[in-house]
C-alpha positions in Angstrom: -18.3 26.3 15.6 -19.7 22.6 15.3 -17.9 20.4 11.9 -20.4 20.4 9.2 -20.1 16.8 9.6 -21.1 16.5 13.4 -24.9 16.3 12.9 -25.4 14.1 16.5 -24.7 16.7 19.1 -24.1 13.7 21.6 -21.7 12.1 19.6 -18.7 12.5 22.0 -21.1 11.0 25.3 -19.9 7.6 26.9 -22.5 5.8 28.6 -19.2 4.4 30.3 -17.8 7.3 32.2 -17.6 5.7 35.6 -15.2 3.8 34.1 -12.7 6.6 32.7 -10.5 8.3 35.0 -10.5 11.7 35.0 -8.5 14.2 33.2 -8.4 11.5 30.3 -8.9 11.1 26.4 -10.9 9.5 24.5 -11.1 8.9 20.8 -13.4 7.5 18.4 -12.3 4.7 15.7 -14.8 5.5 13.6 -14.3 9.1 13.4 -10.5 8.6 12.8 -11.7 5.9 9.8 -13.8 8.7 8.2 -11.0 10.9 8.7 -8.9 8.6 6.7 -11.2 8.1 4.2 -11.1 11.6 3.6 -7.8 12.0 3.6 -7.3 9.6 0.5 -10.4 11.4 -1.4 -8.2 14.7 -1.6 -4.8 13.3 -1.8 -6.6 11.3 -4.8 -4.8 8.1 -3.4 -3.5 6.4 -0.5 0.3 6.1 -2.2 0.3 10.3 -2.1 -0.3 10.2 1.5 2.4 10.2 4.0 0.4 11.3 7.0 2.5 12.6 10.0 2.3 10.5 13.0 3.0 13.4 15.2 -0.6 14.0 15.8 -1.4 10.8 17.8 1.9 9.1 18.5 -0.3 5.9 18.7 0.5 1.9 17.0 -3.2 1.9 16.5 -3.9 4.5 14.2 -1.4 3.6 12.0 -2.5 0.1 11.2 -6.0 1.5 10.9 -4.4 4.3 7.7 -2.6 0.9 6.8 -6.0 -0.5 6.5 -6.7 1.6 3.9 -3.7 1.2 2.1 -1.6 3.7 3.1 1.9 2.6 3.8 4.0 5.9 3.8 4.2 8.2 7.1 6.2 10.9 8.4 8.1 11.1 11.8 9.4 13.2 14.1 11.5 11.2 16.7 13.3 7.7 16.5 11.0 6.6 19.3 7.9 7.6 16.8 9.7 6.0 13.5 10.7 2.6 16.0 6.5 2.2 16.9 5.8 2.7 12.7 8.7 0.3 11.8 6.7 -2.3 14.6 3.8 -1.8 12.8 5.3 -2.8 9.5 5.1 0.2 7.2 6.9 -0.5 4.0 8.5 3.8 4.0 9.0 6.0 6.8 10.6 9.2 6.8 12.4 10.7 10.2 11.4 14.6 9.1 13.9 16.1 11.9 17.8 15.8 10.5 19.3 13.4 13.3 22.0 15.0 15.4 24.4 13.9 18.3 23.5 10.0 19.1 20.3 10.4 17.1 22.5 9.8 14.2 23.3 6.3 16.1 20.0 5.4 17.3 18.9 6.2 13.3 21.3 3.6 12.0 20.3 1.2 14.8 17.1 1.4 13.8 18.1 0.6 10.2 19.5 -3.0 11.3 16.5 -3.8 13.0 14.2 -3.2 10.4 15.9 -4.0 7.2 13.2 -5.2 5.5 11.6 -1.1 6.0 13.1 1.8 3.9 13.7 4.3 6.9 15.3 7.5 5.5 15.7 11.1 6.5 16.3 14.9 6.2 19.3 16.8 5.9 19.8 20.7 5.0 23.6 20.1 5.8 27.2 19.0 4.5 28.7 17.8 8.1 25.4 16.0 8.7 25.6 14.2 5.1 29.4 12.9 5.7 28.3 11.5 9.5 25.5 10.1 7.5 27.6 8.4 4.8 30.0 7.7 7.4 27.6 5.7 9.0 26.3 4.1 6.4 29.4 2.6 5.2 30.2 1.3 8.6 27.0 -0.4 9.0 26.8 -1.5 5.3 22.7 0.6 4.9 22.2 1.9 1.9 20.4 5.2 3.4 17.8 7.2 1.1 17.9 11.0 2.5 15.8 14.1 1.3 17.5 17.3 1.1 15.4 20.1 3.5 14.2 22.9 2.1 13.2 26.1 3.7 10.3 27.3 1.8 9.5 30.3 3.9 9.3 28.7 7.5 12.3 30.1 8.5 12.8 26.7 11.1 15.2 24.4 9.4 15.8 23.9 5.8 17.8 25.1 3.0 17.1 27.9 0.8 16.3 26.7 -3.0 19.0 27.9 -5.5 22.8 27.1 -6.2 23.7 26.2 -2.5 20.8 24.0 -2.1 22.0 22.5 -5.6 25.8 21.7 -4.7 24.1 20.0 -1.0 21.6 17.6 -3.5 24.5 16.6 -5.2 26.8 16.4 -2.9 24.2 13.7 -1.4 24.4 11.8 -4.5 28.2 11.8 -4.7 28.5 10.5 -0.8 29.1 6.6 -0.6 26.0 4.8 0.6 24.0 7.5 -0.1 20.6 7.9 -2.5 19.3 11.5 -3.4 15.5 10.1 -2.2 14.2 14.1 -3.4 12.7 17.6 -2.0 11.5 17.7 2.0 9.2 21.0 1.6 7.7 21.7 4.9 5.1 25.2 5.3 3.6 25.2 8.3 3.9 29.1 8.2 1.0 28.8 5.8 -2.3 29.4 8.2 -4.3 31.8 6.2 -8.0 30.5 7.6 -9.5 31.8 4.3 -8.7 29.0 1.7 -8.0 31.6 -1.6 -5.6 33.1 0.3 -3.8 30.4 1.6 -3.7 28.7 -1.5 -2.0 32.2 -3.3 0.5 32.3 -0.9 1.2 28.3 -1.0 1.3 28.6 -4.6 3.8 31.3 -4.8 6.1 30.1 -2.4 6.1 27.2 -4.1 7.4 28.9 -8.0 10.9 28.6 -6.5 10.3 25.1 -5.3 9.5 24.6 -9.2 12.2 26.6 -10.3 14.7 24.9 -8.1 13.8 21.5 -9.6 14.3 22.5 -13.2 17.9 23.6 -12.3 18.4 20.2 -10.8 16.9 18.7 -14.2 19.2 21.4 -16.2 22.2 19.4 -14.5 21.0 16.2 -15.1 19.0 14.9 -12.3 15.8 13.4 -12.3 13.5 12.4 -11.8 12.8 14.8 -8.3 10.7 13.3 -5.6 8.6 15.9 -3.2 7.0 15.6 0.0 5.3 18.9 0.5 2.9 20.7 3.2 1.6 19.8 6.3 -2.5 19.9 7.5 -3.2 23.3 6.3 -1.8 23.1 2.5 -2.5 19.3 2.2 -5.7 20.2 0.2 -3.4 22.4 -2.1 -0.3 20.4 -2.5 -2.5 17.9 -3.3 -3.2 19.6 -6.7 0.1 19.3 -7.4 1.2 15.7 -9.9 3.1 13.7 -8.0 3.4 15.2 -4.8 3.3 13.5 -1.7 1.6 15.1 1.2 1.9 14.9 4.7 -1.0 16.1 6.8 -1.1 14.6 10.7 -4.1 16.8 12.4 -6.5 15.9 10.0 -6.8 12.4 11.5 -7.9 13.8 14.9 -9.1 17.2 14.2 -8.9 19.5 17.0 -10.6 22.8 17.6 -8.4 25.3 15.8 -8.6 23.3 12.9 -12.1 23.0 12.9 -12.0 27.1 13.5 -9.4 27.9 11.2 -9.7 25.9 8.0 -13.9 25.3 7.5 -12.8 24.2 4.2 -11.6 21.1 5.0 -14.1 19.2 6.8 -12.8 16.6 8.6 -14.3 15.2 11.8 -12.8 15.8 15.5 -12.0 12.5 16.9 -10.4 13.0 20.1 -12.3 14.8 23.0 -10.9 15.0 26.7 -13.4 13.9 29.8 -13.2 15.9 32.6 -15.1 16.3 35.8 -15.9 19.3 38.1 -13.8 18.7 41.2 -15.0 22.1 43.2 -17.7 25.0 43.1 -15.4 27.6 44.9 -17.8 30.6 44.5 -20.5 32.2 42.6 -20.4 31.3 38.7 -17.4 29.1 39.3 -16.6 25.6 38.3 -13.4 24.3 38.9 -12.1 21.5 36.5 -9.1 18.3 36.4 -8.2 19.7 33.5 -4.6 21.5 34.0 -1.9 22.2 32.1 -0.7 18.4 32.7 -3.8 17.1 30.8 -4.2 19.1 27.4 -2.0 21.4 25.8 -1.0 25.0 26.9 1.3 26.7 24.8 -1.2 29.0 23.3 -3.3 31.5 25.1 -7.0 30.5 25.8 -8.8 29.8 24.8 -6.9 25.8 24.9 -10.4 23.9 24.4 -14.0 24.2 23.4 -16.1 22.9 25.8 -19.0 20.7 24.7 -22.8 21.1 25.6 -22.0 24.9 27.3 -22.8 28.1 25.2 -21.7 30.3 28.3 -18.4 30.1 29.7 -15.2 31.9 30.5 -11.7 30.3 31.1 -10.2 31.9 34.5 -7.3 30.7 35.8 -5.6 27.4 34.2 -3.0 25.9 36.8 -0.7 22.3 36.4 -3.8 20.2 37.9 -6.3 22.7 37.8 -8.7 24.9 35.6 -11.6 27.1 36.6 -14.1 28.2 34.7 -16.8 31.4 35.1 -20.2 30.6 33.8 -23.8 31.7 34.7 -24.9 27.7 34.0 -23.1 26.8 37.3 -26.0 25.9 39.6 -27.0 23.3 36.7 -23.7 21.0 37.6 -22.9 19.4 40.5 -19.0 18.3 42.3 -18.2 15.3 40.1 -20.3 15.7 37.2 -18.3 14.8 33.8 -17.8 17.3 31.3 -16.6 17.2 27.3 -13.7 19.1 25.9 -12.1 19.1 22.2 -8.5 20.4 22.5 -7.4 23.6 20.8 -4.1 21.8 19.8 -4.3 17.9 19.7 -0.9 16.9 18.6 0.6 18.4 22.3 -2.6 17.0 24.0 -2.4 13.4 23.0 1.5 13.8 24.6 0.0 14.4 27.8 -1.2 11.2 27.8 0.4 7.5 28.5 -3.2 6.1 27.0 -6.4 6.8 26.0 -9.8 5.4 25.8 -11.3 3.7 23.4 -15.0 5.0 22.6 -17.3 2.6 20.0 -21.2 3.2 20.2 -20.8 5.6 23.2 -19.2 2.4 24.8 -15.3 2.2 26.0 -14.2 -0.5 24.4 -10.8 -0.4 25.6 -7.2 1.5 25.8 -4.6 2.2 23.4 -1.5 3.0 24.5 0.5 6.6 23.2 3.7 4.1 22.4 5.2 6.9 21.2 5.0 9.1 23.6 8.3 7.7 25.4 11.6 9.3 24.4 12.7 6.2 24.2 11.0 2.8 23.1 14.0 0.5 22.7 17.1 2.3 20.5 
């Protein structure tokens, strides 16, 4: 299935490819722009949108959404919230509850960036005093959003009285400020956009519900970040709400496949080459489990420009393919892939290229990547 935007069929082709080493990625500025652009049309504003940087782990892509006004985003490591802070985003929000020397790194992070408002998640009470514990010691005033499980059954909190007591308990620790409602569904993947917006709606009555009990004891007004890519158009409904899609700025092929709805553009493709013919029907590619992501089954990309083709065998270095096409290709000739899954991709990657008018036009680095940038 080809985006119902992508009306040049040779959009993805570099005239550069004997410059671009092979297995690499390459994305497209101008896609990701129109991606963004998007992305503010259904939030209905850029100050709804905290997109998740997750998906492309790159300094470049957020200065481009900062381009357009958006200055919120959501992280998922401390190296990932360090390469935002660098960037100078006004509000980031580390949406994994730190742990162990995370906790540390966290605060040390805070000192550095002062002049950022860095908070994050928490769906527990030992977590909440290290936190306040911290905050005292280092003198941070630390904004933190109470997790709630809506259904994913991952990490969170159930809404009711428990959930209640941990809020406040939030806002009676030292240091502390009750920031609002971390609601993360990423259970939600109903391809057919009714459905998935039925069973988003109803799982989020108790989200609803919880924040009238919270107004009932006197607090208010409650702030929610809610959804990730596949509910952002529906969350987006919702007054108020902030939402946090990530895949939406790259768009991979699962997306595209599952959610036709949305219509967002893929912007990052992975080059490849044919490195052997070892038999009858069989092209053998650089494109192993080191070079795009393999924790589903296959298919794990959508080849570009071939209609006939069968995944085989898919090794670290290595991926062979069956089709009746093969006498048309050659030992080195290039080949186009878009990534089932991008956000694992793009963390194969130390950088990728730069594509502008089927021209490289450089290299951005996937800062982020690293476990550790400098705390």
């Amino acid at each position: 299935m080809k985006s119902i935007h992508d009306s040049n069929d040779n959009w993805y082709k570099t005239d550069d490819a004997d410059l671009i080493n092979s297995p690499s990625l390459l994305v497209y500025p101008d896609r990701i722009e129109s991606n963004i652009k998007r992305m503010i049309d259904i939030a209905g504003g850029a100050n709804l949108l905290r997109p998740h940087v997750k998906t492309h782990k790159m300094a470049e892509i957020i200065n481009l959404q900062m381009n357009y006004g958006i200055n919120k985003f959501k992280c998922a490591t401390i190296s990932e919230t360090e390469m935002v802070a660098k960037c100078g985003a006004q509000d980031i929000l580390l949406a994994v509850q730190p742990v162990g020397p995370n906790i540390e790194r966290f605060f040390k992070l805070k000192q550095e960036f002062k002049n950022t408002k860095i908070s994050c998640i928490t769906d527990n009470e030992g977590i909440i005093i290290q936190l306040s514990d911290w905050a005292r010691k280092t003198g941070l005033e630390t904004h933190v959003w109470l997790d709630i499980n809506n259904g994913m059954n991952r990490t969170g909190i159930t809404p009711g009285e428990k959930a209640g007591r941990l809020f406040e308990r939030i806002i009676d620790s030292p240091m502390l400020v009750a920031e609002g409602l971390h609601v993360y569904d990423g259970h939600i993947h109903e391809p057919d956009i009714s459905l998935r917006k039925k069973i988003c709606d109803d799982a989020y009555v108790q989200i609803i519900s919880f924040i009238e009990e919270l107004k009932n004891e006197g607090i208010s007004p409650i702030k929610v970040i809610a959804g990730g890519t596949p509910t952002f158009p529906i969350h987006a409904l919702r007054k108020e709400v902030e939402t946090s899609p990530g895949t939406t700025l790259l768009w991979d092929w699962g997306y595209s496949n599952s959610y036709t709805d949305m219509g967002f553009l893929h912007a990052a493709v992975l080059l490849t080459r044919i490195i052997s013919k070892p038999g009858i029907d069989l092209l053998c590619l650089d494109l192993g489990h080191k070079a795009v992501a393999s924790e589903m089954s296959q298919p794990r990309i959508k080849l570009l420009g071939i209609d006939k083709y069968t995944i085989i065998n898919h090794n670290e270095e290595h991926m062979v393919i069956r089709t009746p096409l093969s006498n048309k290709y050659k030992t080195g000739d290039v080949l186009y892939a878009i990534p089932w899954h991008v956000c694992p991709t793009v963390d194969r990657h130390d950088s990728v290229y730069v594509i502008n008018g089927h021209k490289v036009s450089g290299q951005w680095n996937v800062a982020a990547r690293k476990r550790v940038i400098t705390f």
